[in-house]
N, C-alpha and C positions, 0 to 999 in steps of 0.2 A: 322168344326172350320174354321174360315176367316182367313186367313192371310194377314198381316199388313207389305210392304214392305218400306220402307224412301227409295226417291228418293234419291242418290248421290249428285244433287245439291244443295239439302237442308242440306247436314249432314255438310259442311264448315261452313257458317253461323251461326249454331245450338249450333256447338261445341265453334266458337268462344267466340258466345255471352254469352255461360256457363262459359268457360274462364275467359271473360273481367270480369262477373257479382262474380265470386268466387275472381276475385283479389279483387277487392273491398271490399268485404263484410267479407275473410276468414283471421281473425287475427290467423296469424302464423308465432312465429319467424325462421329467415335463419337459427339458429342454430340445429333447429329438425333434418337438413338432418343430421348421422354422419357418413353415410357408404363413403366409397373412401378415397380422397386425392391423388389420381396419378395425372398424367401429364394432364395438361388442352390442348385442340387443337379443333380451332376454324376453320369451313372449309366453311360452309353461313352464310349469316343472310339475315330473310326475313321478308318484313313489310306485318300484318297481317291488313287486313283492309274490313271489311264484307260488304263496301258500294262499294265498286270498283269491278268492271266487272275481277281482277283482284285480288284475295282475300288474294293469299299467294304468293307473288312474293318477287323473289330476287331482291335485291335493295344495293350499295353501302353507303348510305345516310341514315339519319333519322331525321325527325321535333319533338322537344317537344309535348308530350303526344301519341304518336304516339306507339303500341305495336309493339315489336319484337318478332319473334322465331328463336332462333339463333342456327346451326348446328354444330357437332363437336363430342369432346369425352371428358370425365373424367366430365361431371357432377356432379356423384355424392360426395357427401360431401362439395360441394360447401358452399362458408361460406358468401361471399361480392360479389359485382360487383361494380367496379364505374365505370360510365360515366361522362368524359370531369372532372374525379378526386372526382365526387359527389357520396357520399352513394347511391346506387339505391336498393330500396323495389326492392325484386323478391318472389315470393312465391316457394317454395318449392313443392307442387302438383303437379305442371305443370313443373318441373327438373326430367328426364332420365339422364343415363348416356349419349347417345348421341343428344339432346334439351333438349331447355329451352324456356321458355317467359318471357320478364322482358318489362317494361313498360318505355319512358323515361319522365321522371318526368318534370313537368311544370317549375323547380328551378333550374332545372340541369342552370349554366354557360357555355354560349358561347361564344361572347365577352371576359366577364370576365374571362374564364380558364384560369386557369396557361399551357405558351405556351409549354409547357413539356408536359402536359396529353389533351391537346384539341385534338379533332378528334381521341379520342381512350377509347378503352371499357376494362376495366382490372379485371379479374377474378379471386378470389383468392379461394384456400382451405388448409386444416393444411397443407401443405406437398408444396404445386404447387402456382404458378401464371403465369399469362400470360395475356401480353396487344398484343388487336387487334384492328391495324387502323382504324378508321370508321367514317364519317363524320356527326357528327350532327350540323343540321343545326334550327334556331329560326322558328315561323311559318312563311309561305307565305306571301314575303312583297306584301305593298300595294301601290298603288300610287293615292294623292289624288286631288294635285295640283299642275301645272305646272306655274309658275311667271306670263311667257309670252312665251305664243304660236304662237307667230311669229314675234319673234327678229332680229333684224338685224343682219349679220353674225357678228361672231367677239365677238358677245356681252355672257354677263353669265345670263343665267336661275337657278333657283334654282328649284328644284323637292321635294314637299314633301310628306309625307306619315307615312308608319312605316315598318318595316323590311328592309329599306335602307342601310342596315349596308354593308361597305367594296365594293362598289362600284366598277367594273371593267372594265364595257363596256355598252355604251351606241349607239344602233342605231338608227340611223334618219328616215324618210320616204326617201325611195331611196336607203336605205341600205347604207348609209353613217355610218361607223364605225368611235366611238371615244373611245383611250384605253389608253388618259395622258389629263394631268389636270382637272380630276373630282377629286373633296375635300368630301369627306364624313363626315359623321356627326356621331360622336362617336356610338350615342343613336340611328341610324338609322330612325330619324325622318325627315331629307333632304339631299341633295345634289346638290353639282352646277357643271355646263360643262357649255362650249363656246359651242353658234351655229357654225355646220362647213358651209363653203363653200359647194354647189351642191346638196342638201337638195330640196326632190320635191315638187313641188309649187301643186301637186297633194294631198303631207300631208297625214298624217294617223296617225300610234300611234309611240311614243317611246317604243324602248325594251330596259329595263335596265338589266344589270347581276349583281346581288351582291352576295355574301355569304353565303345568307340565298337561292339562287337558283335567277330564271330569273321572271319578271314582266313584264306587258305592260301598257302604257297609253292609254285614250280614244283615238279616228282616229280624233283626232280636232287639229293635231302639223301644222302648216304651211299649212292649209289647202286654200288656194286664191282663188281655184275655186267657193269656197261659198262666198265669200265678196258682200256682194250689194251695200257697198258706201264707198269708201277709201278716196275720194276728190282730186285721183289723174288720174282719167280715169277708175277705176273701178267703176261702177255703175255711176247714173246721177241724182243730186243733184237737189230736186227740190224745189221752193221759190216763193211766190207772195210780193208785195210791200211792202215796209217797211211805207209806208207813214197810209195804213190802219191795218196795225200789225206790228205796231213799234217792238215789241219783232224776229220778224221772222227773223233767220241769213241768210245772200244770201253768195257768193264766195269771195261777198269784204270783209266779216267780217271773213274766216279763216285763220288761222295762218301759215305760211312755216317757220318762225325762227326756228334754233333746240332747243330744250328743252328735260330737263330729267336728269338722270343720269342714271350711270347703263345701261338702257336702254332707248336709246332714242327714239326722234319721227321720223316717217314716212315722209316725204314730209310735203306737207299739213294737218291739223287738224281741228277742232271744236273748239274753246272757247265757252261754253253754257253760258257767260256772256260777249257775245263782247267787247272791249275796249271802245265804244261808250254811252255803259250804264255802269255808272257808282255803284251804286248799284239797287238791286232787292229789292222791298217793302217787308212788311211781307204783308202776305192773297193775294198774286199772284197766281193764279191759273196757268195761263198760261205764266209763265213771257216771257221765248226764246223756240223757236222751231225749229228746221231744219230735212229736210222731203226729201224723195227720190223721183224722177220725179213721180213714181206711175202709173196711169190709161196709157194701151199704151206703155209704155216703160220698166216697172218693169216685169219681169217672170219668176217666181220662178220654176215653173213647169219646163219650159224648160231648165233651167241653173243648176236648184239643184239634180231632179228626177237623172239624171245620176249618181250621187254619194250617193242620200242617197235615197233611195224609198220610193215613196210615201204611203208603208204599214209599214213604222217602225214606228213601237210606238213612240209616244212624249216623254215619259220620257229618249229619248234615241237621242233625235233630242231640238237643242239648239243653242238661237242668244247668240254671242260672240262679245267682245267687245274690244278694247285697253284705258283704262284709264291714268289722271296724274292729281293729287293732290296734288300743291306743297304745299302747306299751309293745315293749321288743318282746317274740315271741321267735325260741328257737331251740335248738335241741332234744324236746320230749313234747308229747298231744299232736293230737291231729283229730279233724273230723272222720266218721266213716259217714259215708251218705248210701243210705239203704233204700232200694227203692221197694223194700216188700219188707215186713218184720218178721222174718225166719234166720237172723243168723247167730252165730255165736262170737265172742269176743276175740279178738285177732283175725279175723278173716281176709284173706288174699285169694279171694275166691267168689264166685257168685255174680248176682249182679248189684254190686257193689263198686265203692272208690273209696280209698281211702283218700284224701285230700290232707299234704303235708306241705304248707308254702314255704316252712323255712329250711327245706330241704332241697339245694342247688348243685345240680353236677357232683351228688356224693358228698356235698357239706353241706355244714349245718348253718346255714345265715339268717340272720335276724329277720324277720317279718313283720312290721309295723307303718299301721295306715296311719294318716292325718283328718279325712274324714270316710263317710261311706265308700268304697268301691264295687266294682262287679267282677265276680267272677263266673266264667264260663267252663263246663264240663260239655263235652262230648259225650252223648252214649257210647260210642265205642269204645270209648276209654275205660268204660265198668268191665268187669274184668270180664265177664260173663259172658260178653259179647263183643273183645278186645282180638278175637283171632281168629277171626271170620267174615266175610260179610252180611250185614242185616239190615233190619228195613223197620221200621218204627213199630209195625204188628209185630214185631219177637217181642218187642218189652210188653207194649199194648197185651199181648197175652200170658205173657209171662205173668202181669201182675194181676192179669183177671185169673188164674186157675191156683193162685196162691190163696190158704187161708184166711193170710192175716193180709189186708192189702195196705197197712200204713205205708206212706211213706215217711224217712226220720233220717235224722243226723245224731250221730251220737260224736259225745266228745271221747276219743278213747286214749288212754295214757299207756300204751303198752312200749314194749323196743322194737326198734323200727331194723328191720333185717334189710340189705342194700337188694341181697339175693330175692326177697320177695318185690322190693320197689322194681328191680330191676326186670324179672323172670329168668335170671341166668343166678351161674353159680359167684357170690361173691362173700368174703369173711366180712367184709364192712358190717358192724350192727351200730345203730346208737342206743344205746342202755337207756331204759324211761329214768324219769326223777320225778320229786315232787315239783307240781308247780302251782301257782297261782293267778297265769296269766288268764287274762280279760279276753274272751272271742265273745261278738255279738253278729248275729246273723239277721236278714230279714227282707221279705220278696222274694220267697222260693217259686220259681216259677222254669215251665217248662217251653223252650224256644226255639225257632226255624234260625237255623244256619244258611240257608240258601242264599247269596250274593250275586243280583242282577250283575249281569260285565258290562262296562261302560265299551260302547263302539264308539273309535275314534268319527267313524265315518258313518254313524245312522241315518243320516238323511239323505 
């Protein structure tokens, strides 16, 4: 006869998933248990989790939906458990007198607890009860957006996301700690901190600590080393006459006055509608343009490879921008952002974007900042490189075997087809018009999307 031994590694796992699959599926009321009623005492609790290298670990903490087995004595006769005050299902099966498993419930209240029963788990049966401190925490916050990525000191960023709740500590790149005047946001959907002073111009992620545990932003906060055209000495601005492309902005057409609110500008900027033209036709293809020196002087390879490698995926590699929209901007214009100078007007093609912000879910909505913000493009979102996977060397090469290497923004007024925004078949068009709205750009710069993951349990 053969015998059939289960490996030990496999019997965790095994037992779990019978477990998880019995809680679910096994209707049975807490009241079946009747044996006990003595003294309840609570000595671990461990989160059981059959996906982690780490399957039954002692843990202080716990996230909604997340299983416990918690150690101690007097199980049995067990009647209730609440967590953070809330009823929690436990099954009965899976109660010894010394363990238990109870699950915490998706409903359970955090925030919302009454501050009496938050962070604690209280066990009752006929005879006994007992509350045990414990912290439960919301799921793992997220961070989705940062305002602006490289504000001047002084000034306030907003961060948003979800799980932002109760805000404590925020680090900079440099390890510049901030632990007073962050404002949190009830619902943990943002928050805002002052840039501090001494913040490195090297850049990387923000670490936030909140409530719900600690999060990190993408490595794109203050990052300068990647800027290829500021208008103030970084990078080199490049322009031919205005007499044969009246639209082309040269150095006499940017701006140094400060503007903004909140956040303001940088030195010098970009008007993409110089004071000189006074409006943009509709069916402009190409109305303004301004373009980095390019062939010769631009080198991406040598200035960026050091921070970002030229084998990280694109969808993890992205040109970043500083915006200001004082006025409502909606309906007709859009930037195109070219990262080579080979193309022709309307293009939905190449490696290109066109960048349309007042164009939402197929309508047309107003677009209008109050001061500087940032905006982030993916490379893969150019179109060039939008239906495939690539790696920072497609562009790197792409823009070394081109001509003309500028890189440029142009302002283009053409009609906006749904079917090309989209890539499918759609009649939606919006007809261009003239307009005379105000875009100012400035801080082009190219930046690492990669996002360290906060481990609950790195130590």
């Amino acid at each position: 006869m053969k015998k059939y031994i289960l490996n030990k590694n496999y019997l965790i796992p095994l037992f779990l998933g019978i477990m998880i699959f019995s809680m679910l599926f096994t209707a049975c009321d807490n009241s079946d248990s009747s044996e006990g009623g003595g003294e309840i005492t609570i000595t671990k609790v461990f989160l059981e989790d059959v996906n982690s290298s780490v399957p039954d670990r002692e843990v202080n903490f716990a996230r909604l939906g997340q299983l416990l087995r918690i150690e101690g004595s007097g199980f049995k006769g067990l009647r209730k458990v609440y967590i953070n005050g809330y009823s929690t299902y436990f099954n009965v099966v899976f109660v010894t007198d010394k363990s238990m498993l109870v699950s915490v419930s998706a409903d359970t209240p955090i925030l919302d607890a009454d501050p009496s029963v938050r962070n604690t788990i209280r066990f009752e049966n006929d005879n006994n009860e007992t509350i045990y401190s414990f912290e439960i925490r919301a799921g793992k916050p997220i961070i989705t957006n940062v305002s602006n990525t490289m504000p001047n000191v002084g000034e306030t960023i907003t961060v948003k996301g979800s799980g932002l709740t109760e805000v404590s500590k925020v680090i900079f790149p440099g390890n510049v700690e901030v632990t007073s005047g962050i404002t949190s946001d009830e619902d943990g959907e943002f928050f805002t901190v002052a840039m501090p002073n001494g913040v490195s111009d090297i850049g990387g992620s923000l670490y936030v600590q909140t409530s719900n545990g600690g999060v990190y932003s993408p490595a794109y906060f203050n990052f300068k080393k990647g800027i290829i055209l500021d208008f103030d000495g970084n990078g080199t601005q490049g322009y031919w006459s205005t007499s044969t492309i009246p639209g082309m902005i040269t150095p006499t057409d940017l701006g140094s006055a400060s503007i903004g609110q909140t956040n303001l500008s940088h030195g010098k900027y970009v008007p993409h509608r110089p004071d000189r033209i006074a409006s943009i036709s509709a069916a402009t293809t190409r109305a303004t343009e301004v373009w980095t020196a390019g062939t010769g002087v631009d080198n991406w390879r040598t200035q960026l490879t050091p921070y970002i490698p030229a084998d990280t995926p694109l969808d993890q590699v992205a040109f970043q921008f500083d915006i200001y929209v004082p006025d409502a901007w909606k309906d007709s214009g859009y930037l195109k952002i070219c990262t080579i100078n080979n193309f022709n007007g309307g293009a939905w093609s190449g490696g290109v974007y066109n960048y349309i912000p007042w164009l939402i879910d197929g309508k047309s909505v107003a677009f209008q900042t109050t001061g500087w913000v940032t905006i982030t493009i993916p490379f893969n979102k150019f179109y060039q490189w939008s239906k495939a996977d690539f790696t920072f060397e497609t562009v790197l090469a792409y823009r070394e075997a081109a001509t003309y290497q500028n890189f440029g923004i142009w302002f283009e007024n053409a009609d906006v087809k749904m079917k090309d925004v989209l890539g499918t078949d759609s009649a939606v068009e919006f007809a261009s018009k003239p307009t005379t709205v105000k875009v100012y750009t400035d801080n082009w710069r190219i930046v690492s999307l990669d996002t360290p993951v906060y481990d609950d349990f790195a130590n």
